[in-house]
Backbone as JSON Lines, residues from 0, in Angstrom:
{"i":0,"aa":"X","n":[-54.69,-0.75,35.12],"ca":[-53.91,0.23,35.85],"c":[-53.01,-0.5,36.85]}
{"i":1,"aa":"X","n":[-51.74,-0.28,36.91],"ca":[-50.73,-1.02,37.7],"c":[-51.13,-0.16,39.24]}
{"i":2,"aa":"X","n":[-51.08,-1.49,40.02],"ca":[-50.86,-1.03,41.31],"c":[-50.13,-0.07,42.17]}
{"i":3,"aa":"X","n":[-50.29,0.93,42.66],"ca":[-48.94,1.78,42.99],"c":[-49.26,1.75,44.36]}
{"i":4,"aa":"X","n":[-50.14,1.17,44.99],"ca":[-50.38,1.43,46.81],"c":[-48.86,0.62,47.57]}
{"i":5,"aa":"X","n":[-48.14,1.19,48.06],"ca":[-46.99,0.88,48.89],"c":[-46.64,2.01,49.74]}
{"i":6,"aa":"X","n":[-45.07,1.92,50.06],"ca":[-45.05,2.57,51.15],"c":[-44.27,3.6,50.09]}
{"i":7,"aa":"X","n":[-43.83,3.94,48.82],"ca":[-43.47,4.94,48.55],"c":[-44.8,5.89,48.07]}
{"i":8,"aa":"X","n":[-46.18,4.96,47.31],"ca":[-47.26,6.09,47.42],"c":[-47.71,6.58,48.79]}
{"i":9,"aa":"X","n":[-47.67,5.58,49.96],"ca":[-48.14,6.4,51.32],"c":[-47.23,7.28,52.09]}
{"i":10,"aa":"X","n":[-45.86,7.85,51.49],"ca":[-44.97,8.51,51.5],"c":[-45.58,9.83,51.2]}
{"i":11,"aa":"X","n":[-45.45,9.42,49.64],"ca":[-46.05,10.49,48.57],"c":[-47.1,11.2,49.39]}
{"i":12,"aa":"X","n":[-48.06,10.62,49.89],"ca":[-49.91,10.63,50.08],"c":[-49.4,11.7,51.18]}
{"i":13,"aa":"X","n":[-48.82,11.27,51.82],"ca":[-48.49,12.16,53.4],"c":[-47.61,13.38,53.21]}
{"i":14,"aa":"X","n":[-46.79,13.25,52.31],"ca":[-46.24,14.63,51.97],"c":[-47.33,15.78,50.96]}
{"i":15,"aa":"X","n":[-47.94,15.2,50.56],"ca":[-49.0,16.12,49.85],"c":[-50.23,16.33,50.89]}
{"i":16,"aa":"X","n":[-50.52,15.53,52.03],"ca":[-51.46,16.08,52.65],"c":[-50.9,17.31,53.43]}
{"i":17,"aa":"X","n":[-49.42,16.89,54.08],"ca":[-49.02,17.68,54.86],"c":[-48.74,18.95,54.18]}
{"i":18,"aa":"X","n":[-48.69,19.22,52.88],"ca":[-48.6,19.98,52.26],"c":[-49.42,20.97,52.22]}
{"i":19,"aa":"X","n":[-51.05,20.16,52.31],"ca":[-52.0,20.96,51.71],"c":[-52.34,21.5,53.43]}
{"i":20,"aa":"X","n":[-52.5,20.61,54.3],"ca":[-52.6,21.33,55.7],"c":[-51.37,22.41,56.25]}
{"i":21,"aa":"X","n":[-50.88,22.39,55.9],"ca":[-49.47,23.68,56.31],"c":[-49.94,24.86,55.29]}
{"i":22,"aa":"X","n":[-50.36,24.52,54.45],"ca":[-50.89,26.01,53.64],"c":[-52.2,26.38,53.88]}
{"i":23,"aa":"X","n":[-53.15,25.74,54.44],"ca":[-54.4,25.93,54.93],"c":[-54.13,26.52,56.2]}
{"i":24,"aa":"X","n":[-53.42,26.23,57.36],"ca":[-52.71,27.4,58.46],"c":[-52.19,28.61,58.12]}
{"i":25,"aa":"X","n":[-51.57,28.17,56.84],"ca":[-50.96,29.81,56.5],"c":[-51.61,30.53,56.08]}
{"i":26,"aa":"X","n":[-52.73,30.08,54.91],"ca":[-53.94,30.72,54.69],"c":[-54.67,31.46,55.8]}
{"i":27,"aa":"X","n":[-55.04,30.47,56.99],"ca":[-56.18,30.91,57.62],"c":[-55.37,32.24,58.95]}
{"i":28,"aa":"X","n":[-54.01,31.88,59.51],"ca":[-53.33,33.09,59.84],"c":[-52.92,34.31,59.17]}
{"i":29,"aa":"X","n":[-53.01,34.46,57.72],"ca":[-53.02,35.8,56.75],"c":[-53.8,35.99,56.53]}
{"i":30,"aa":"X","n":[-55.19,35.3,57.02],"ca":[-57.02,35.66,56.85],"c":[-57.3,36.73,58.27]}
{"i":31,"aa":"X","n":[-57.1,35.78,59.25],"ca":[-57.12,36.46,60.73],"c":[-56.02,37.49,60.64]}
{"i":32,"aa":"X","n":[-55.19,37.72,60.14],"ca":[-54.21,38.49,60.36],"c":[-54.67,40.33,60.1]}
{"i":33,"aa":"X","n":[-55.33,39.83,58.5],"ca":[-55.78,40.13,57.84],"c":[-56.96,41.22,58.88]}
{"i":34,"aa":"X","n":[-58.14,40.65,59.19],"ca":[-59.03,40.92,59.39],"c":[-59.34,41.52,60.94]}
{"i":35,"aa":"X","n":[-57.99,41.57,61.26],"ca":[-57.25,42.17,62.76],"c":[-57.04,43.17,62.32]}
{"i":36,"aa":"X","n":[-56.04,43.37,61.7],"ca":[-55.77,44.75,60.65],"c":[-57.4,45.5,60.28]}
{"i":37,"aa":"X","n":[-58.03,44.95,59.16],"ca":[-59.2,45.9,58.86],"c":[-59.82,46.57,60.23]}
{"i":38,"aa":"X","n":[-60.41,45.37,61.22],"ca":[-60.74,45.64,62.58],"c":[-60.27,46.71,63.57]}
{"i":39,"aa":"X","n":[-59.04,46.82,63.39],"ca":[-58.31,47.6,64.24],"c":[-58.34,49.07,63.47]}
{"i":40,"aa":"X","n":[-58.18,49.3,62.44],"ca":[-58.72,50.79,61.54],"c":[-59.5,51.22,61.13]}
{"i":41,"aa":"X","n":[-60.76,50.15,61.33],"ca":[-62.12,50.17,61.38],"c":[-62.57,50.96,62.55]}
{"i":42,"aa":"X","n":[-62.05,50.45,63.29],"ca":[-62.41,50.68,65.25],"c":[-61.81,52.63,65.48]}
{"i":43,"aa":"X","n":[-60.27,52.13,64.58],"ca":[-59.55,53.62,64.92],"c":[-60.13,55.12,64.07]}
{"i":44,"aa":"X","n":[-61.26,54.64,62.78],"ca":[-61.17,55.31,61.95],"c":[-62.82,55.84,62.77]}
{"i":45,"aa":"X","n":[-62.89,55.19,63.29],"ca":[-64.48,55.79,64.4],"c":[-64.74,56.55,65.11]}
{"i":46,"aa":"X","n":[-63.68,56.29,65.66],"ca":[-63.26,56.91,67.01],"c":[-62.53,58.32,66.21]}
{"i":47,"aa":"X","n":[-61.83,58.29,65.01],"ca":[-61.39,59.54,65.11],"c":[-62.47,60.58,64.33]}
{"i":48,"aa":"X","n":[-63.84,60.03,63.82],"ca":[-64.35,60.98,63.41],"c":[-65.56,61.41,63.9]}
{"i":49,"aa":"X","n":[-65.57,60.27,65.04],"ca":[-66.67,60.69,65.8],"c":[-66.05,61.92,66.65]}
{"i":50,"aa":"X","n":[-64.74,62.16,67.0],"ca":[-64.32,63.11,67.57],"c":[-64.1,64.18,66.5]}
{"i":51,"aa":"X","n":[-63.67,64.03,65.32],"ca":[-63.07,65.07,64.19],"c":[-65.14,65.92,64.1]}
{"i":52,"aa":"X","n":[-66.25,64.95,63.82],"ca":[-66.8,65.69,63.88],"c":[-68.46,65.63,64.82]}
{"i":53,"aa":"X","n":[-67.94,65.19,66.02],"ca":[-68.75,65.33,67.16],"c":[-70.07,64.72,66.97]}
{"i":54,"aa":"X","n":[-69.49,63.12,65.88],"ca":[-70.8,62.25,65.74],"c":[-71.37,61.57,67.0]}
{"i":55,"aa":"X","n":[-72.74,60.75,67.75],"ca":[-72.94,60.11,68.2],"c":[-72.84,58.59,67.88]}
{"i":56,"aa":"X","n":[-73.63,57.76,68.72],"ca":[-73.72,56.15,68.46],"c":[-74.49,56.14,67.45]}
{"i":57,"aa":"X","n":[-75.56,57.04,66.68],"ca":[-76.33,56.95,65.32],"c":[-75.32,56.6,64.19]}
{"i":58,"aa":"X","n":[-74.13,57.13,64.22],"ca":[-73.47,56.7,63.16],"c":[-72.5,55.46,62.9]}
{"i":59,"aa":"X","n":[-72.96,54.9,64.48],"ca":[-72.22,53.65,64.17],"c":[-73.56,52.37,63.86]}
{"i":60,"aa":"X","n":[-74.41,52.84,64.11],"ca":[-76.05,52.2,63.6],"c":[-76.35,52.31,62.28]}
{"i":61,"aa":"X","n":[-76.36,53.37,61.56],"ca":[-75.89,53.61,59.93],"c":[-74.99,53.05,59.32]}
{"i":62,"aa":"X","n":[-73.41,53.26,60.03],"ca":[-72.42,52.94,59.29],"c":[-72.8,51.07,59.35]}
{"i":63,"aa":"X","n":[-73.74,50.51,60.15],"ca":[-73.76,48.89,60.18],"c":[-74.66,48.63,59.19]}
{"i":64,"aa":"X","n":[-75.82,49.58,58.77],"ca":[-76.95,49.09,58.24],"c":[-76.03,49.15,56.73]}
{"i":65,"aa":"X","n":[-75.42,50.27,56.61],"ca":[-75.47,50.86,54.97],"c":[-73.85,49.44,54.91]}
{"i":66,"aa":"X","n":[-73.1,49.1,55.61],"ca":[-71.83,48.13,55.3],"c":[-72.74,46.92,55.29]}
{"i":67,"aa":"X","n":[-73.61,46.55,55.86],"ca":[-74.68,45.12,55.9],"c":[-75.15,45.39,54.27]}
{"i":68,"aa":"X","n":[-75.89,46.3,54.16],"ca":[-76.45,46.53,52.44],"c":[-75.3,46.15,51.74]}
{"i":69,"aa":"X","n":[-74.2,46.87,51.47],"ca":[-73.0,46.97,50.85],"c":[-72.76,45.22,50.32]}
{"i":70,"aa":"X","n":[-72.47,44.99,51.52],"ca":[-72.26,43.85,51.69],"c":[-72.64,42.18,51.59]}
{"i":71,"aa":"X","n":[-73.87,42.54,51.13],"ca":[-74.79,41.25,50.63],"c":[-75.14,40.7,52.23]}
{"i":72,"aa":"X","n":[-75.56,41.05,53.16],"ca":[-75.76,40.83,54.66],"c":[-74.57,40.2,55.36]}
{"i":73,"aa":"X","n":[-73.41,40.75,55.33],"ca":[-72.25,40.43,55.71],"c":[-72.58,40.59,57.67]}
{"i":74,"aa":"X","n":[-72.28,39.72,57.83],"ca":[-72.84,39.55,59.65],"c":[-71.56,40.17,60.54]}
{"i":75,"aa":"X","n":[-70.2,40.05,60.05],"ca":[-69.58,41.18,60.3],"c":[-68.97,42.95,61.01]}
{"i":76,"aa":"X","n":[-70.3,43.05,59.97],"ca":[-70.32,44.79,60.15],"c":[-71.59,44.81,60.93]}
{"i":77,"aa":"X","n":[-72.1,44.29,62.26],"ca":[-73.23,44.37,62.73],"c":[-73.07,45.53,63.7]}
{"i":78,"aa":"X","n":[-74.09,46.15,64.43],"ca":[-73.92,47.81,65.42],"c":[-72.53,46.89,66.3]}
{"i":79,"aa":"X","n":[-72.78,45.81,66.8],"ca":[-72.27,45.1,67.76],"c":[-70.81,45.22,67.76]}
{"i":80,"aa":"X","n":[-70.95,44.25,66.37],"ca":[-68.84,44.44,65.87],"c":[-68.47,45.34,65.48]}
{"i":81,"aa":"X","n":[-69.17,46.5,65.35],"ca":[-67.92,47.86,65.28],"c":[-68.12,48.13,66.62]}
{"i":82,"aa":"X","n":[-68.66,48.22,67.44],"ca":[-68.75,48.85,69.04],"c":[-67.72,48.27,69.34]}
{"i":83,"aa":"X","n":[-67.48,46.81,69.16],"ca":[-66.1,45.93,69.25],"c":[-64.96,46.41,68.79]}
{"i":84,"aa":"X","n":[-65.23,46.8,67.56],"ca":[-63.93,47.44,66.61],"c":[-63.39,48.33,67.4]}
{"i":85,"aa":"X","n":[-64.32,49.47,67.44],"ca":[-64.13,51.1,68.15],"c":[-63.72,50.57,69.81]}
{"i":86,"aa":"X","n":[-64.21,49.67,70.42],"ca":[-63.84,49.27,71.62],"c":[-62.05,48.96,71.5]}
{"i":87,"aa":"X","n":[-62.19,47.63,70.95],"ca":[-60.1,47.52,70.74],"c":[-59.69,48.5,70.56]}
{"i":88,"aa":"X","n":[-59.48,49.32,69.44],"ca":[-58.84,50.54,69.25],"c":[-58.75,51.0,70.49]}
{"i":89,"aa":"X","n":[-59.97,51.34,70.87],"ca":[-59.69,52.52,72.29],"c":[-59.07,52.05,73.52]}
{"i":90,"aa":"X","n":[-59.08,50.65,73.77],"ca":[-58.55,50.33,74.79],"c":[-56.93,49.52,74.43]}
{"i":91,"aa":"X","n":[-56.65,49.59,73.56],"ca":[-55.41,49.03,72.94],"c":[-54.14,50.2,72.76]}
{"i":92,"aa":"X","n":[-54.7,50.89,71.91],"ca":[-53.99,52.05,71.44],"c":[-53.23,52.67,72.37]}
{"i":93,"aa":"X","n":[-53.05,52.95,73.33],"ca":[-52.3,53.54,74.22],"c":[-51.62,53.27,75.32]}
{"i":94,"aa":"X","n":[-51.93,51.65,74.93],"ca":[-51.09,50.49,76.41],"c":[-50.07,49.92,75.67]}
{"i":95,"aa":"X","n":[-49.08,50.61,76.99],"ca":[-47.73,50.54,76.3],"c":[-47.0,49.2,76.25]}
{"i":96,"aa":"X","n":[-47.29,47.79,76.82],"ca":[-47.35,46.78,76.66],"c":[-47.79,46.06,75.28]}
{"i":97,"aa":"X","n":[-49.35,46.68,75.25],"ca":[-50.37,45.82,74.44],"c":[-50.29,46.48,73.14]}
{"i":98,"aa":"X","n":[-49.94,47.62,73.01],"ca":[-50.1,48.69,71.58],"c":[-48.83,47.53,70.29]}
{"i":99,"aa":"X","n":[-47.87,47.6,71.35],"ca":[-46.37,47.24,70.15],"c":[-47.26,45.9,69.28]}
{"i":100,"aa":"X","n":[-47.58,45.38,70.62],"ca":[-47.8,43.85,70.32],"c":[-48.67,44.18,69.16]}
{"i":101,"aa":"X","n":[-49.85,44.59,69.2],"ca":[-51.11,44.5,68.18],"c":[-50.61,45.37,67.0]}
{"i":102,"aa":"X","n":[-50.11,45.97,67.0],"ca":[-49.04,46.7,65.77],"c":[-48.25,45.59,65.03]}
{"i":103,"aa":"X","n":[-47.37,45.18,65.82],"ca":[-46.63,43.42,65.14],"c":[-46.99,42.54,64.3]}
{"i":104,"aa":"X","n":[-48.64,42.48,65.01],"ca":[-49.53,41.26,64.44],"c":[-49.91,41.87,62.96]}
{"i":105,"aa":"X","n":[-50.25,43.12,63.13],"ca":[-50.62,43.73,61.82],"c":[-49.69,44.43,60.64]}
């Protein structure tokens, strides 16, 4: 096998790493982006039916157990992180600063 180590393969080497790291950012910001979005209509879709039909905190204890089942124990959907979910929504949604912004992102 002929030698190819020089400075046009460590050229090469660095444009393909930089390659593969600039799409691994883009990946992992359309992951988070992503999962801001679910989060945020997760949170909003709680809040509106705990009001549409005058549920308590039991159904956000259910809705964790039966999305954990669903889910192959997805750590995720725990009582905790939707209280989180339903928390952003409610304190986001109507600040007229903070609303545009988190709309943008999503």
């Amino acid at each position: 096998m002929k030698n190819i180590i020089g400075k046009e393969y460590s050229r090469f080497l660095n444009e393909i790493k930089s390659r593969i790291t600039s799409t691994r950012i883009q990946i992992s910001r359309s992951v988070n982006k992503g999962l801001l979005k679910l989060y945020w209509d997760i949170g909003g879709i709680i809040v509106i039916r705990q009001q549409q039909y005058g549920w308590g905190q039991s159904v956000v204890e259910r809705l964790a157990v039966d999305l954990t089942a669903e889910f192959n124990g997805a750590k995720g959907f725990s009582v905790q992180n939707l209280w989180r979910m339903k928390q952003m929504h409610e304190i986001y949604k109507d600040n007229e600063k903070l609303a545009p912004l988190v709309r943008e992102l999503l």
